[in-house]
Phi, psi and omega in degrees: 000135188290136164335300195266030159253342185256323165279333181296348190281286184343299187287006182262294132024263167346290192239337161287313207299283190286329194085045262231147202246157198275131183088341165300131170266168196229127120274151202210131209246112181211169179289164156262044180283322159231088202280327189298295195302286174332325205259005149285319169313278176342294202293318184323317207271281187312318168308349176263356178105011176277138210277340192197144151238140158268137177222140184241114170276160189253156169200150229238325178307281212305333166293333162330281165344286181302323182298297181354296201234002197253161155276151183304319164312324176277311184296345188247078178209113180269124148300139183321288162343305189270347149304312169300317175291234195017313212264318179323312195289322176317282165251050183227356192024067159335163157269203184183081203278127166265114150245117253233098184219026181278182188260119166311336165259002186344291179275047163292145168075031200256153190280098168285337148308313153309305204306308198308295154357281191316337192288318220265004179273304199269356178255344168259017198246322181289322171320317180282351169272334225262353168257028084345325212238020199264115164101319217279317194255189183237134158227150177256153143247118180215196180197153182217167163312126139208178249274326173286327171275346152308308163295336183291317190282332164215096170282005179245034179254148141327138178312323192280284190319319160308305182297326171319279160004286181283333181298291206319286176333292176320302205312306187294331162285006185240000180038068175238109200226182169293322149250110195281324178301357156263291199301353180245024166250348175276332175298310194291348186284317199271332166301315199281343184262338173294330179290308214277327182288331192274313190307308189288351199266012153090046190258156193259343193191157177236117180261141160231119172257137195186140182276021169271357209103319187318113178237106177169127188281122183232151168263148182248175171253162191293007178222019146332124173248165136278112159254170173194168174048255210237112212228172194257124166278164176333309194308327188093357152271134187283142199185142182257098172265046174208135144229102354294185196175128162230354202273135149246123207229147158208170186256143172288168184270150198264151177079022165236080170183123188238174186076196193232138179246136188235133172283143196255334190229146169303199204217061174298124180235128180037075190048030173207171192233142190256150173217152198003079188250160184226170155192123200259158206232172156183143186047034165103342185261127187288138193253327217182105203235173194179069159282114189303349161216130191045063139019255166287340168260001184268323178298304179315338164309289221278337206243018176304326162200188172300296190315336180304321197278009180244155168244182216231019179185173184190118157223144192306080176216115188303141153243087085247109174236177173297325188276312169314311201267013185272327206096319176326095159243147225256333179065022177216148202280311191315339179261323207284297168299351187261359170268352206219149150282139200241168142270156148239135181280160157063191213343169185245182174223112144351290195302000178261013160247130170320076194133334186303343159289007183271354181208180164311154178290328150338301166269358137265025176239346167280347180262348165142337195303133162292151189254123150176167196291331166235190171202106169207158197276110205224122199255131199247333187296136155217198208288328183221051162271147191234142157227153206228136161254137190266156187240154166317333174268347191126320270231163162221151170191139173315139156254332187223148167206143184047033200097334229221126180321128161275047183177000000 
């Protein structure tokens, strides 16, 4: 891929996805698949004025390793250091760039009960920085190639034709054009009137429908908001934290959601892949679940905690989109979810309540936002889901017919 296309992605990055204001430190979290492409990110983020970038490279073989050979106690053990980085981010809020290249079956064959122990260990010791921290800083999620997810998406290309391949795709679903920062400023204008229209009409319950079985009702809380595209931290900045992002989203009030739902695309959770799964919900809690592949991670998903059987988003997304109409499935949650409309088990988003830079995180979580250690994204949308949202007042009105906005 020419340089000077891998750089308008770097300055896109940078400066749509976090925005990183002069004196902000930057983390930056990657593989090692493209270290060339990271280290233009690094440099865009100093050219904007960031006082320090840090990068923790990843490696998915060496976490393999580590499941392996570490005891469950030293994996569930937060070091005095890693306590201190954690208070450290409390108080200096870093911004915080993902980039995002595994290989979707990676950690196959990883001991996941441990992984899992270790997660459910380690999560009530991160929770008190990770709510400290709500809302506050600016973040990205983004993706480059790498050599294995490049081949699961064309196995019958040479490793370098794939990654090409797959470089083309991210770019083009990532509106990295000749200027991609007007074009995702004009994309985000088109999110935000869609957002601003589900907003006025006051809906109470969301109905879904589909000829695979989908049957199923989600509740909103009365002060449910939509975001979409590109949003403001506590800090007052703007920042696209999805690259790409096609979604108008809100978190449903937890303990609203009856019926059976069919995943339209698989699911990689922890390095593995769930393929043609269903989970029927009542009184807001998944009750009762099935995969025709991997089960056993779908169950190990649901049952990560209490909050896990509740959901923690309810999102919008046409398919025709950019990401949808490449044909492409991606085997990444960050592309996937953005061809289809999704659900998410577990955690809520504050900022989908009306008011929320007004109050505690507590008290939006008293109004209904889910409490829990994950969050993922799981995809229900296809070519002929209709969904009606009933309004506070009575009323129905299309939101979607045959995949696609109905407005």
């Amino acid at each position: 891929m020419k340089k000077t296309v891998l750089r308008k992605y770097a300055q896109l990055i940078a400066k749509c996805g976090i925005n990183v204001q002069k004196g902000q430190e930057v983390e930056i979290t990657a593989a090692f698949d493209q270290p060339e492409f990271v280290r233009m990110v690094v440099e865009e983020c100093y050219k904007l004025g960031a006082k320090k970038v840090i990068v923790d490279w990843t490696d998915q073989k060496t976490s393999k390793i580590h499941a392996k050979y570490r005891s469950l106690e030293t994996m569930s053990t937060m070091e005095k250091w890693e306590k201190e980085r954690w208070q450290h981010r409390v108080d200096t809020i870093p911004c915080r760039i993902y980039i995002e290249s595994e290989d979707p079956d990676g950690m196959k064959g990883a001991d996941q009960n441990k992984l899992q122990q270790a997660s459910q260990k380690l999560y009530p010791i991160i929770r008190t920085y990770r709510d400290q921290l709500e809302n506050k800083y600016q973040w990205c999620i983004a993706a480059v190639p790498g050599e294995a997810w490049a081949k699961k998406l064309f196995p019958n290309l040479s490793k370098h034709q794939a990654v090409e391949k797959l470089w083309e795709a991210i770019l083009a679903t990532s509106r990295v054009n000749d200027d991609p920062i007007k074009a995702w400023e004009e994309h985000n204008k088109d999110l935000l009137n869609r957002c601003n229209y589900l907003n006025s009409l006051g809906i109470d319950e969301l109905h879904y429908e589909a000829s695979n079985g989908t049957n199923f009702t989600v509740g909103l809380m009365e002060l449910s908001q939509f975001c979409g595209g590109g949003e403001r931290s506590l800090q007052n900045i703007y920042f696209n934290p999805n690259i790409p992002s096609e979604e108008c989203f809100t978190s449903p009030k937890r303990g609203r959601a009856e019926g059976i739902v069919y995943a339209t695309k698989p699911l990689s959770f922890m390095g593995q892949l769930i393929e043609n799964f269903w989970i029927r919900f009542k009184d807001g809690r998944a009750v009762e679940w099935d995969a025709e592949k991997n089960k056993e991670m779908l169950t190990k998903m649901i049952e990560m905690d209490e909050g896990s059987h509740y959901l923690g988003e309810c999102a919008l997304v046409p398919v025709d989109s950019p990401i949808s109409n490449s044909g492409l499935l991606f085997y990444n949650t960050l592309f996937d979810e953005n061809a289809a409309c999704h659900l998410a088990l577990g955690l809520g988003f504050p900022d989908c309540v009306k008011g929320f830079e007004n109050m505690t995180l507590e008290q939006c979580r008293e109004l209904g936002v889910n409490k829990s250690m994950i969050h993922v994204d799981f995809m229900i949308g296809c070519s002929d889901m209709n969904i009606t949202a009933k309004t506070r007042d009575g009323k129905t009105v299309p939101v979607f017919r045959n995949g696609n906005w109905a407005f």
